[in-house]
C-alpha angles and dihedrals in degrees: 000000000000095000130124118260087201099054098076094067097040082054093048089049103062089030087064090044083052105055092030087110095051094085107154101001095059113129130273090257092054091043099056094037101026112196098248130192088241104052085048090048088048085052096055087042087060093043097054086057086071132087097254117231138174105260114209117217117230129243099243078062082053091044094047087042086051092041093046084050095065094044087056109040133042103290085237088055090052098042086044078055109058100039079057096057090042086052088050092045082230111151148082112227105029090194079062099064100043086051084050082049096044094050095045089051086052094057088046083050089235083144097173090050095050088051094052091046094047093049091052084051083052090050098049099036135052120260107293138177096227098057090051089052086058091049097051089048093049082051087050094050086053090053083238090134092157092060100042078048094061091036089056094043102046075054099044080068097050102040099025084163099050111113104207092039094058097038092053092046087056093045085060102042087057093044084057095047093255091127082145084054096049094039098055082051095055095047105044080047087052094047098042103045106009092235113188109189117137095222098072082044090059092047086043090057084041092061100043089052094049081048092054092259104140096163108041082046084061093050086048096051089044088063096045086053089054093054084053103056085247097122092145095058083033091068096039084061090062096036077067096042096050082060096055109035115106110189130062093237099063093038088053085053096052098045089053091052092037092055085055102047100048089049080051094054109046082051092052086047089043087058093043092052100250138129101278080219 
């Protein structure tokens, strides 16, 4: 498939340096499949019995390293960066640098400059959904919500799995009012493929509230909680819910999940050596 074999074990590895102070409070994942030194010694078993060849990265990996760059550092550092890479001539994918340039101009909110660096990316790169999020987010930054709104949605149809693509098309339909639009878009993304990022239950939440939903927005913001490893404040979201619910139907929904969640949580308080109650 053109990945590394090597590169598992190398990522559980680090993975296993990383969490190595968690002790008793790792989660629930890494406390049920711990990250032993014999499964990542069986990895790298496994590793040595193939030819080994260079693996290039790709340049969406030299994309997510430049964006991540600019997140890290001082948006002038990275900029500084990477004009001095383009003056060196040091890279390996050159689109990569002027995205890197593009999104560190956007977070100086030198928005013309950001335009002209990501079209030189697009010249030098075939068509990408990271570079049309950061399109539709220079057009944001320029309160220009009805074209970022075009520019999500023309890629919406190229890319209809791609994460970013379809949060931030939500996001922009609810900045212009559409909260039908989004929602038919969140749901038809949690009954195809079951997605479960916080992050579309919070704009769900979002929607219902803007619609006049206050309870299913309850029951939207209780699942992004969960997501989040926030059960308690998850259950005091449908405490509030079950108040306020007026048909059989949604208060039969809530004492179901409600059952769930606060099973869930004496057993999370039960692991962590507290009181379940």
């Amino acid at each position: 498939a053109g990945y590394d074999p090597r590169g598992m074990a190398d990522f559980f590895e680090r993975l296993q340096k990383s969490t190595a102070l968690y002790e008793n409070n790792a989660p629930v994942y890494l406390r049920t499949h711990p990250l032993t030194t014999e499964r990542i010694s069986d990895m790298q078993g496994r590793a040595q019995g193939t030819a080994y060849r260079q693996v290039r990265d790709s340049l969406d990996f030299y994309m997510v390293r430049a964006k991540l760059r600019t997140l890290e550092y001082a948006p002038q550092d990275a900029l500084a960066e990477f004009e001095m890479q383009l003056r060196e001539r040091r890279f390996t994918h050159e689109s990569a640098v002027w995205y890197g340039m593009a999104r560190a101009q956007l977070r100086l909110g030198r928005l013309s400059e950001a335009e002209k660096s990501l079209a030189n990316a697009k010249k030098l790169a075939p068509p990408d959904p990271m570079m049309d999020v950061l399109a539709a987010e220079i057009r944001l930054a320029e309160k220009d919500v009805a074209a970022a709104t075009h520019i999500y949605r023309e890629a919406y149809k190229r890319y209809p799995n791609n994460e970013a693509i379809a949060l931030g098309l939500i996001g922009a339909l609810e900045q212009l009012g559409q909260n039908e639009a989004a929602l038919q878009i969140i749901e038809a993304r949690l009954r195809s493929s079951g997605a479960r990022d916080p992050k579309l239950f919070k704009l769900q939440a979002h929607a219902y509230a803007a619609l006049g939903k206050p309870v299913q927005s309850r029951r939207a913001t209780a699942e992004s909680y969960v997501l989040n490893g926030q059960t308690q404040a998850a259950v005091e979201q449908l405490e509030l819910a079950q108040r306020e619910a007026k048909n059989f139907y949604d208060q039969s929904m809530i004492d179901t999940r409600l059952k769930t969640l606060r099973g869930q949580l004496i057993e999370e308080r039960k692991s962590a050596g507290q009181s379940p109650f």
